[in-house]
mmCIF file of the C-alpha atoms, coordinates in Angstrom:
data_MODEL
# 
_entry.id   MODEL 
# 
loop_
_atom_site.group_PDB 
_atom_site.id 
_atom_site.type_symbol 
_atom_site.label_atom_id 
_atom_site.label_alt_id 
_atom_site.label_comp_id 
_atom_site.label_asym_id 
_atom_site.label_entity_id 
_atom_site.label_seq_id 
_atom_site.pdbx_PDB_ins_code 
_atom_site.Cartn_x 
_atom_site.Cartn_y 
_atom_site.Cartn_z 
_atom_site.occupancy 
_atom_site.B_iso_or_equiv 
_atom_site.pdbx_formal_charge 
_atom_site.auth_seq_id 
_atom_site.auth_comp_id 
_atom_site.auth_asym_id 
_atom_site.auth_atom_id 
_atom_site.pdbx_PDB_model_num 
ATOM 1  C CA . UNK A 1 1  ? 73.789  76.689  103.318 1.00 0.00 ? 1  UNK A CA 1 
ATOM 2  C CA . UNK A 1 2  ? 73.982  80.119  104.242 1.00 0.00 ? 2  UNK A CA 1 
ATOM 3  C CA . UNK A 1 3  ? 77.490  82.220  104.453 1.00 0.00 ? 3  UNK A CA 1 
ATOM 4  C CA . UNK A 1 4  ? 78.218  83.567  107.859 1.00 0.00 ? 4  UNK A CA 1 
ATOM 5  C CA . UNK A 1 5  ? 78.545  87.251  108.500 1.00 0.00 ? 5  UNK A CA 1 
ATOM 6  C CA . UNK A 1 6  ? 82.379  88.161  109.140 1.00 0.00 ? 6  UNK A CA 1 
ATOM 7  C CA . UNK A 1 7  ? 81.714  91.511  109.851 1.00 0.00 ? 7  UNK A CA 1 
ATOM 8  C CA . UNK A 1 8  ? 79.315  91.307  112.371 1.00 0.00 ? 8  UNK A CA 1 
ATOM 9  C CA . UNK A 1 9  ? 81.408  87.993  114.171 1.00 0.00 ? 9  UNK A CA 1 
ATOM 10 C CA . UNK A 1 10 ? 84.501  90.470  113.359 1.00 0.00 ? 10 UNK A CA 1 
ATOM 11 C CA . UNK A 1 11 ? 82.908  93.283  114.974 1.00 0.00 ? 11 UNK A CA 1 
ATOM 12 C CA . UNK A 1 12 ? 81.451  91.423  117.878 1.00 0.00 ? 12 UNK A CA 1 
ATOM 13 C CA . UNK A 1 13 ? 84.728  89.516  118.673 1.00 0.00 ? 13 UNK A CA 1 
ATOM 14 C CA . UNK A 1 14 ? 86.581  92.947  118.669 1.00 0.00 ? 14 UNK A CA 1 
ATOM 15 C CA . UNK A 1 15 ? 84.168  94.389  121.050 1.00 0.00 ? 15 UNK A CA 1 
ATOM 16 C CA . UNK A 1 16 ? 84.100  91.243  123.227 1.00 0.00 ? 16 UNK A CA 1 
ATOM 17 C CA . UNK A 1 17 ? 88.494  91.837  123.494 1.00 0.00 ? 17 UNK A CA 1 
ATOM 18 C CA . UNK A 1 18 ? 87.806  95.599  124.328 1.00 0.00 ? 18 UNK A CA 1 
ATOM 19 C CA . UNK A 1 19 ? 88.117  97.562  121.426 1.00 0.00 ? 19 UNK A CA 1 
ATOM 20 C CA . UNK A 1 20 ? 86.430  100.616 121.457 1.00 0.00 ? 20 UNK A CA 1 
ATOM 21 C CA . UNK A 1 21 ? 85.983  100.909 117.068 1.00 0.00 ? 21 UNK A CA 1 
ATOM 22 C CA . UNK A 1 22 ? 85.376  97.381  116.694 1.00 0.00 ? 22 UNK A CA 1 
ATOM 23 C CA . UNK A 1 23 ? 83.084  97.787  114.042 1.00 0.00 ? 23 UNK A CA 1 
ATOM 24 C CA . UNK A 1 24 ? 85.346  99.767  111.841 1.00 0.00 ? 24 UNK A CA 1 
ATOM 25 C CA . UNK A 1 25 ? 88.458  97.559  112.704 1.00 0.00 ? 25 UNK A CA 1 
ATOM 26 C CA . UNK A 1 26 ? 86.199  94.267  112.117 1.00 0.00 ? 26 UNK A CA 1 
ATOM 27 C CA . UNK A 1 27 ? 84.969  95.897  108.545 1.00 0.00 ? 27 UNK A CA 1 
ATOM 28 C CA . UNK A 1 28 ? 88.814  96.907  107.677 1.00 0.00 ? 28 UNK A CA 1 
ATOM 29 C CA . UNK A 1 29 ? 90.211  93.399  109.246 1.00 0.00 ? 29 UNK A CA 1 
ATOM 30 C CA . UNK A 1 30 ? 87.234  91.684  106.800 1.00 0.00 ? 30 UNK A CA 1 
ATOM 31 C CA . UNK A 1 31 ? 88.032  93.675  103.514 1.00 0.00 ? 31 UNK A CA 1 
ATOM 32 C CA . UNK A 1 32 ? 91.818  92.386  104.077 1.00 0.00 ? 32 UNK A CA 1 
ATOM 33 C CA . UNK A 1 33 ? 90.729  88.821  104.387 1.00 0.00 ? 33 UNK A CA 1 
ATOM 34 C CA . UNK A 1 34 ? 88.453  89.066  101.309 1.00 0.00 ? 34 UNK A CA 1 
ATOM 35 C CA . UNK A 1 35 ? 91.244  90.754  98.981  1.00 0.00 ? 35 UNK A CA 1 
ATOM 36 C CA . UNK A 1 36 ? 94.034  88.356  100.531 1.00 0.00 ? 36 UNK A CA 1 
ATOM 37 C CA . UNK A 1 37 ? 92.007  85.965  99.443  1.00 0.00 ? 37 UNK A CA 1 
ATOM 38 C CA . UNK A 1 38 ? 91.167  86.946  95.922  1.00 0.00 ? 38 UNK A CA 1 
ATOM 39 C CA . UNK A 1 39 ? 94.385  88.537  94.799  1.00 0.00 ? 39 UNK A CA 1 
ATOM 40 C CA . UNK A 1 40 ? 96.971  86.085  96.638  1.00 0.00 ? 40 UNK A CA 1 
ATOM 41 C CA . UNK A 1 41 ? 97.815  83.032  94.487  1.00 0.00 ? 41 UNK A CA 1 
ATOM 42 C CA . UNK A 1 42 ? 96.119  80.370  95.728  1.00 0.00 ? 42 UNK A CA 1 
ATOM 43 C CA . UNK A 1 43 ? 98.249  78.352  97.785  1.00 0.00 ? 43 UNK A CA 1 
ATOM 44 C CA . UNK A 1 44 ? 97.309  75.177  99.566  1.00 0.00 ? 44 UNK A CA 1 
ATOM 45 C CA . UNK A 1 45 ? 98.594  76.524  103.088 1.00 0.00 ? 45 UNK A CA 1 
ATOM 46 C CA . UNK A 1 46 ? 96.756  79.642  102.426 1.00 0.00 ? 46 UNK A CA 1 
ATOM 47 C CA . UNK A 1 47 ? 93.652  79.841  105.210 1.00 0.00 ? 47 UNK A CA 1 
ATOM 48 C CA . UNK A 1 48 ? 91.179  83.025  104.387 1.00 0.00 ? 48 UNK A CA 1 
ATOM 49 C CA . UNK A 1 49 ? 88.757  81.236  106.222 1.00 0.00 ? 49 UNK A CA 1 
ATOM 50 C CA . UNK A 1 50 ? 86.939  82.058  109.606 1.00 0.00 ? 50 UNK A CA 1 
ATOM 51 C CA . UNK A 1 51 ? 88.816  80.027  111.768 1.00 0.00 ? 51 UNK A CA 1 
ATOM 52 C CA . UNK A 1 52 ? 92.353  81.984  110.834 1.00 0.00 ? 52 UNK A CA 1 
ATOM 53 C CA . UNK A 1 53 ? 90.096  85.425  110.834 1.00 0.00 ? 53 UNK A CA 1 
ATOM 54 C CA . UNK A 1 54 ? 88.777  84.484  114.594 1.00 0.00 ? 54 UNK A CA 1 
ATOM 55 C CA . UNK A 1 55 ? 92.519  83.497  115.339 1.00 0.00 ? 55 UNK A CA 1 
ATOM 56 C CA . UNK A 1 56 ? 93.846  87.164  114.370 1.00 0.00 ? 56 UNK A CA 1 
ATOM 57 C CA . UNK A 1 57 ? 90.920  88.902  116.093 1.00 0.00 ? 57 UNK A CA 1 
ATOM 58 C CA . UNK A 1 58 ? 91.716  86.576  119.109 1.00 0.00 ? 58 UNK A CA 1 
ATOM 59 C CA . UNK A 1 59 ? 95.365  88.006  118.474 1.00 0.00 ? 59 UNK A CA 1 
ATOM 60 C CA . UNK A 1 60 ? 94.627  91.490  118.481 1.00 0.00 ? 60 UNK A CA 1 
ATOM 61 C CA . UNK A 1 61 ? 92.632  90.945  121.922 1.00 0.00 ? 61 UNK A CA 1 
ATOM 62 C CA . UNK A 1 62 ? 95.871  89.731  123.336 1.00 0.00 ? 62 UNK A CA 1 
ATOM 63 C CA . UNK A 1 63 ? 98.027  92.582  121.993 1.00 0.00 ? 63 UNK A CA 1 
ATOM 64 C CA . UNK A 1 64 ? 95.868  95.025  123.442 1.00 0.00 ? 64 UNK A CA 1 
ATOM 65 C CA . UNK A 1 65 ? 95.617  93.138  126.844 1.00 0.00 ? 65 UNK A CA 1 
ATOM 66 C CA . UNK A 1 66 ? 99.358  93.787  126.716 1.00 0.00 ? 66 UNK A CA 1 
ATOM 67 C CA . UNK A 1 67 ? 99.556  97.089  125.909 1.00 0.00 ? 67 UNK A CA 1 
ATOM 68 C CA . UNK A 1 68 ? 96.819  98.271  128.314 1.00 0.00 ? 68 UNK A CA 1 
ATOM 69 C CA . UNK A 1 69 ? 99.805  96.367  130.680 1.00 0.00 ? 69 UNK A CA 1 
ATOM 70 C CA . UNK A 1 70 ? 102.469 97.781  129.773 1.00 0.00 ? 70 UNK A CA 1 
ATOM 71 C CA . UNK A 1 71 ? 100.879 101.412 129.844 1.00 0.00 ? 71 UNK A CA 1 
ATOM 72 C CA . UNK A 1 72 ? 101.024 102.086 126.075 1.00 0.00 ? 72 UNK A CA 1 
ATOM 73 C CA . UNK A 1 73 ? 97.079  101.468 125.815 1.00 0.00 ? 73 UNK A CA 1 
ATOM 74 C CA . UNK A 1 74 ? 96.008  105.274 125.494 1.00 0.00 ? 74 UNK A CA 1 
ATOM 75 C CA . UNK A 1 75 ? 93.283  106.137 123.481 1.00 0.00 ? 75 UNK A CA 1 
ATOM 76 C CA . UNK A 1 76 ? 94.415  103.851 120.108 1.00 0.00 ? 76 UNK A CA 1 
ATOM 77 C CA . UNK A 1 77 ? 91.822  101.426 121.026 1.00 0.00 ? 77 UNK A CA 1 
# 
């Protein structure tokens, strides 16, 4: 079975909320993931998976929806 691409689901998530540097902010969001998950003890309530990495992505799309709300959405997309 092949491993899915995190970056590129990362990156295409981000763009799909409205970021502008969605493929740096996927590659950095992915490298945080992938050291949580080696350097963290392992923990059985630990998730590093996909599922909790397209549940913070889906996160970040609603705290920019906000922001672009409230007014504080500038440029710092």
């Amino acid at each position: 079975m092949t491993k899915p691409d995190n970056d590129l689901i990362a990156e295409v998530i981000l763009f799909s909320e409205g970021f502008k540097q969605a493929k740096n902010l996927g590659r950095k969001l992915v490298s945080i993931f992938n050291l949580s998950k080696e350097l963290l003890t392992p923990q059985q309530h630990y998730d590093w998976g996909l599922r909790a990495l397209k549940t913070v992505l889906s996160g970040c799309g609603n705290l920019l929806q906000l922001s672009k709300k409230s007014g504080n959405g500038k440029s710092r997309q």
